[in-house]
N, C-alpha and C positions, 0 to 999 in steps of 0.2 A: 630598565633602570630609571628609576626617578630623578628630577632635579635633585630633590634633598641628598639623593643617592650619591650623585657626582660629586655634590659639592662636600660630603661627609670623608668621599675617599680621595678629592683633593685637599683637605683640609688633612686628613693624617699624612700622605704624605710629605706636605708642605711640613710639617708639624718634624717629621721623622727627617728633613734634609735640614728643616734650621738645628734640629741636633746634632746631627753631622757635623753642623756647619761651627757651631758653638765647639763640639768635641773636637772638631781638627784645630781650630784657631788656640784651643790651649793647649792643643800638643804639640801644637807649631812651638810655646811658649817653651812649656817641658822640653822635649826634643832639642831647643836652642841650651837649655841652660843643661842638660847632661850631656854636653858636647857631640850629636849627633848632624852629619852634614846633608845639607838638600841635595838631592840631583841637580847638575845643571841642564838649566833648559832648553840649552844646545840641544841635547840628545833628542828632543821630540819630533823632526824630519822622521829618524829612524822608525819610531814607534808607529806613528801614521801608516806605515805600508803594514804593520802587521794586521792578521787576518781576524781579532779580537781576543777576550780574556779565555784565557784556558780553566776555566774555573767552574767544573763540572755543575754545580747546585745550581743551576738559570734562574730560579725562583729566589735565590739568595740572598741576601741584603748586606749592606757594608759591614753588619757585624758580625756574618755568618766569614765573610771573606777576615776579616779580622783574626776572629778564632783559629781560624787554620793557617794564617800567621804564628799565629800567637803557639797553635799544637809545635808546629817546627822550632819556633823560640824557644819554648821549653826544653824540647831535645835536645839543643846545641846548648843551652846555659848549664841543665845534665852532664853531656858528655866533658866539659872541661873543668866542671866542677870535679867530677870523678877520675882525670886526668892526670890533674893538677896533685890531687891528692895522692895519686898514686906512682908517678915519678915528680925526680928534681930534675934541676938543672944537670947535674952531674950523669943522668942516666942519658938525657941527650945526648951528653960530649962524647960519651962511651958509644953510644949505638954509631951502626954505619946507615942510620935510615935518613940524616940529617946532615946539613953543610955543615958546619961549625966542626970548629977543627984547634979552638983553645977554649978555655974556661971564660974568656970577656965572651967570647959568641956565645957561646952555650946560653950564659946568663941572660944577656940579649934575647936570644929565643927564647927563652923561661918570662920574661917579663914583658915578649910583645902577645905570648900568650896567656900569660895572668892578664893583660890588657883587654883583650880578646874574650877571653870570660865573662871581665867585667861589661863588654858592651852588650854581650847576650842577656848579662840580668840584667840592666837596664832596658833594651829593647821588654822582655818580658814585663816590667816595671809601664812602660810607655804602653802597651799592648793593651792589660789588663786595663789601664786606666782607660783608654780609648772605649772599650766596650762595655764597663760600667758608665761613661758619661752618656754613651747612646744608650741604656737601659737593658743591655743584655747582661748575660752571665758569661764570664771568662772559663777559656776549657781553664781545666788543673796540672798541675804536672804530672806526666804516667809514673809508672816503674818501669826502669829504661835495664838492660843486659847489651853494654857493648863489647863485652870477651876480649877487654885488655887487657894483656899479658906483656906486651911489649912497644915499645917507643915506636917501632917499624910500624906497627899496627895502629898505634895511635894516630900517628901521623896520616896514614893513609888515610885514614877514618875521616880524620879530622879536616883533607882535602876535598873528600865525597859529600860530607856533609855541608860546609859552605858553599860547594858547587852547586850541589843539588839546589842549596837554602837561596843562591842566585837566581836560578831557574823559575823555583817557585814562584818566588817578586816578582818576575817579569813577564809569567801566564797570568798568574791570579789580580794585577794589579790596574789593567784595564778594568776588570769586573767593579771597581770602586766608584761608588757615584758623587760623592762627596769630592769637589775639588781640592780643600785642606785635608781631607784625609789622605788624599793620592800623593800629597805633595811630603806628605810625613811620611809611606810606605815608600816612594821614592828613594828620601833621605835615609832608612833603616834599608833598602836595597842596594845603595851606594855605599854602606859602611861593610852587610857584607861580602860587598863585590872586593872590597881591599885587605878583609879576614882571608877571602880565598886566595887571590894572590900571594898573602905572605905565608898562611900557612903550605902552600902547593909551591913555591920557590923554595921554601923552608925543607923543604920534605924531596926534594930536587926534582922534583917536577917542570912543567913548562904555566907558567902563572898567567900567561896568557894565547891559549893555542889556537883563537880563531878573531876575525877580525872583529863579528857580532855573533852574539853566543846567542842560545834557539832557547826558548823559556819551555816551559814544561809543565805539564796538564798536571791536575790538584790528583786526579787518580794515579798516574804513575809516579809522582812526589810518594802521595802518601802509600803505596806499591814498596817504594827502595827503604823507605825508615820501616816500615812496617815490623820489619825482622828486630828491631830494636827494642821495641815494645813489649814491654812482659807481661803478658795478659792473668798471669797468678794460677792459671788453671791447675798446674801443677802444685802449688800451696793450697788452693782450696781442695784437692783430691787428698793432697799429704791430711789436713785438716778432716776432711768427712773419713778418712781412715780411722784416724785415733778416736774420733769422736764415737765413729763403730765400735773399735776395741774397750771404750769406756763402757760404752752402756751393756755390751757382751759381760765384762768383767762385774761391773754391777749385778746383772741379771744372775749372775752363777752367785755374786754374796747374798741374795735374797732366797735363792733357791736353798742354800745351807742353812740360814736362818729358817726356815717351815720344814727343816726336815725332810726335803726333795730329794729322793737321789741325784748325784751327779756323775755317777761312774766310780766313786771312790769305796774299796768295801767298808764297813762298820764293824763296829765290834764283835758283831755276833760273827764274825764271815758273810753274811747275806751280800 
């Protein structure tokens, strides 16, 4: 490797960390002004014994770790969008899967999880923006099947998924090389470590079962949502069906048009 060499591939990194460094400092901004809170930096004793980022891609860059942020965001902003829409208040107070026991709780839980929603599409809002200012592309949102049918279920759902969405933050967040980025992935890890809590209290759970919870590798993260994920195969096979029966169906109106037999007799008997 040549001088010129070095100096071309210190010069893009250096180039790729002032972006970083520019893209966290105005997400520090964002992040302040959509009401998201930092980690305290109490906790960093803790994090030093761990054994590094769980965050399978080695070769990865802040905005690869980003994006898989950002895949999970979208799941959870999904799932209580489609939640939300689907029970009220009132199906809460009914179910036995939940504390609330009058119609003031109920509402209460109805509105700390419209809250809740709302910080998921924010986060996605902060995510995306993050990884357009470093010059990548933002994943998109999938098509998500979470098989709610009931409040029970919802609820459960909706404790696995924040837990999980805890775990994730605290494998994949070592992996960040950017100091303002770590300190905004912090702050979106802290918000939701306290979605978990309420929703997993909410749902009569234990909101906090261990003294320090164990973070979790990017492949068995994305292993537990995986089943959520609607890959369409099923619609694109419905779709190359009919698309068969069209051109079939064609094929036989052209064959009548030239006079082809088709199995049908004619006039003579033939």
């Amino acid at each position: 490797m040549t001088d010129n060499d070095d100096n071309d591939d210190g010069g893009s990194r250096r180039r790729f960390l002032s972006r970083s460094a520019i893209a966290g400092g105005a997400l520090l901004a964002l992040g302040g002004g959509a009401g998201l809170s930092l980690a305290q930096e109490d906790d960093g004793e803790d994090s030093e014994e761990a054994e590094g980022p769980l965050f399978d891609d080695e070769e990865g860059t802040d905005v690869d770790v980003l994006n898989y942020a950002l895949t999970l965001e979208h799941l959870e902003n999904a799932f209580y969008r489609t939640g939300l829409e689907t029970f009220d208040a009132a199906d809460f107070l009914e179910s036995d899967a939940t504390i609330v026991s009058t119609e003031a709780d109920a509402e209460v839980l109805y509105e700390n999880l419209e809250t809740i929603g709302e910080h998921e599409a924010a986060h996605v809002d902060l995510l995306t923006q993050a990884v357009e200012l470093l010059g990548g592309t933002p994943v998109e949102e999938a098509e998500y099947d979470f098989g709610l049918e009931d409040v029970a279920g919802f609820m459960s759902l909706a404790s696995t998924l924040e837990n999980t969405g805890v775990a994730a933050y605290a494998g994949a967040a070592p992996a960040i090389e950017s100091p303002d980025l770590l300190r905004t992935a912090l702050g979106v890890h802290s918000v939701e470590a306290r979605h978990a809590a309420v929703v997993t209290a909410a749902g009569s759970g234990d909101p906090y079962p261990d003294v320090i919870d164990d973070p979790a590798a990017q492949s068995e993260v994305l292993a537990a949502v995986g089943p959520f994920i609607a890959d369409g195969s099923d619609e694109e096979g419905e779709d190359e069906e009919a698309e068969e029966g069209e051109e079939g169906e064609a094929a036989e109106g052209e064959d009548d048009e030239n006079g082809t037999e088709t199995g049908t007799p004619n006039e003579n008997g033939a």
